[in-house]
KOLKOLTOR-819575 format. One record per residue (C-alpha): residue number from 1; residue in one letter; x, y, z. Coordinates in steps of 0.05 Angstrom, whole numbers, plus 5000, padded with zeros to 4 digits. Example, Ala and Ser with C-alpha at 12.3 -4.5 7.8 and 13.67 -1.06 7.14 Angstrom:
BEGIN
[node 1,"a",[5246,4910,5156]]
[node 2,"s",[5273,4979,5143]]
***
This chain:
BEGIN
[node 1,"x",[2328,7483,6447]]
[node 2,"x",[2309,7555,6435]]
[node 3,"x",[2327,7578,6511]]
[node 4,"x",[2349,7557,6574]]
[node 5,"x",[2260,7548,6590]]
[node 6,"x",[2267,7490,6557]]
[node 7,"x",[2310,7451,6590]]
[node 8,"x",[2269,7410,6646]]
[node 9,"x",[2332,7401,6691]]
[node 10,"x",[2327,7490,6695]]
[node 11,"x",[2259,7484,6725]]
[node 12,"x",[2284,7428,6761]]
[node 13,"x",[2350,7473,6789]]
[node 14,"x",[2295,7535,6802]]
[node 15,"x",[2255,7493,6850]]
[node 16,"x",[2310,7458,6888]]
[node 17,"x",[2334,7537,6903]]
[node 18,"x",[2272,7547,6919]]
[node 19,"x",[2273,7492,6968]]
[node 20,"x",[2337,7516,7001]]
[node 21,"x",[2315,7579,7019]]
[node 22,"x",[2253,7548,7052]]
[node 23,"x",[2304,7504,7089]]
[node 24,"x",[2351,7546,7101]]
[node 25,"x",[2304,7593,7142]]
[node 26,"x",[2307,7551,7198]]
[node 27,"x",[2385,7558,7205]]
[node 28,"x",[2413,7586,7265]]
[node 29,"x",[2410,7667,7262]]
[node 30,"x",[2494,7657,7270]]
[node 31,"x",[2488,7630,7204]]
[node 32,"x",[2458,7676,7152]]
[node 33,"x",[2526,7707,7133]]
[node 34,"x",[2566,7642,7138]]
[node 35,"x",[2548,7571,7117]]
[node 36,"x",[2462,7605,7103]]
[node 37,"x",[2501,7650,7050]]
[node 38,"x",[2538,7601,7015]]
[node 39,"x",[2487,7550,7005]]
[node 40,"x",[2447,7592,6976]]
[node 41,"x",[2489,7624,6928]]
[node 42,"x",[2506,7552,6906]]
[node 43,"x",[2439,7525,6895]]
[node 44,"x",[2424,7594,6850]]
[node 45,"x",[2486,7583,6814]]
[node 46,"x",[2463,7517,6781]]
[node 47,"x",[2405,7547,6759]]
[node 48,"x",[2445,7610,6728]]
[node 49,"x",[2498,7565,6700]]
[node 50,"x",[2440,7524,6662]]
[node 51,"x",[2417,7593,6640]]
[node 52,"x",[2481,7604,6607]]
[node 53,"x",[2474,7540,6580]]
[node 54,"x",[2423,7558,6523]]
[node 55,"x",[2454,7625,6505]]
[node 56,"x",[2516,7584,6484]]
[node 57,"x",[2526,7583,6415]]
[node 58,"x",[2589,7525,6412]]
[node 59,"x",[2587,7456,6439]]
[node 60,"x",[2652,7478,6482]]
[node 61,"x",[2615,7536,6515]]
[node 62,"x",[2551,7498,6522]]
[node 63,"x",[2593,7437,6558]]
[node 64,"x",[2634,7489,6601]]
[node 65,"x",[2571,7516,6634]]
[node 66,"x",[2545,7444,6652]]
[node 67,"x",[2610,7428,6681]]
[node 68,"x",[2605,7488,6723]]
[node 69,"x",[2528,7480,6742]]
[node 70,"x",[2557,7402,6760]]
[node 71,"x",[2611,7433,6795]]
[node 72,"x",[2560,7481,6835]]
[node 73,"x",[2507,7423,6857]]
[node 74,"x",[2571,7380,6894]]
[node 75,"x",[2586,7448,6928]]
[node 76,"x",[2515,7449,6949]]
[node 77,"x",[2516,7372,6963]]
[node 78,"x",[2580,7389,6997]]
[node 79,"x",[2552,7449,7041]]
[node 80,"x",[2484,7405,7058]]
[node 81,"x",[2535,7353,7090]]
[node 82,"x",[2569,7398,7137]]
[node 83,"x",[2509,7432,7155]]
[node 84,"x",[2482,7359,7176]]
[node 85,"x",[2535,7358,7223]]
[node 86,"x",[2524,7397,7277]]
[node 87,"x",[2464,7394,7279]]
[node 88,"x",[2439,7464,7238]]
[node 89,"x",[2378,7434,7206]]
[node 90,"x",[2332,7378,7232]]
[node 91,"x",[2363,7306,7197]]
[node 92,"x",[2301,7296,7157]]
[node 93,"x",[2300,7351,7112]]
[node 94,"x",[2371,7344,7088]]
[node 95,"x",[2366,7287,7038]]
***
């Protein structure tokens, strides 16, 4: 692996934040500073955590930033679940 491009499951991370800002458009307006905010800055945080990935140069650091890109996508899975809940985005588009 020369850099973090390399890694499918990066381009994988970019388009699912990609796909939660599309979704997370149609969140109530009450939102954008709350629950909007923090999903968003959860689903870019895998993707930057994988970044960090290939600039490790130890097995130790390179393990430590897929724990915390692991860590960031069950905050996100965590974040899509309560937003199911009442009801913020249609049932469907939350898989």
């Amino acid at each position: 692996m020369k850099t973090h491009r390399d890694l499918d499951v990066w381009h994988i991370a970019i388009e699912l934040a990609e796909n939660i800002y599309v979704l997370t458009r149609e969140f109530p307006n009450q939102e954008i500073y709350g629950l909007v905010s923090q999903i968003r800055r959860s689903a870019v945080s895998i993707s930057a955590n994988l970044a960090e990935v290939g600039a490790r140069n130890t097995r130790k650091e390179f393990l430590q930033f897929l724990y915390y890109a692991r860590a960031s996508s069950s905050e996100l899975d965590t974040l899509l679940e309560i937003a199911k809940r009442p009801n913020m985005a249609e049932q469907g588009k939350i898989k």
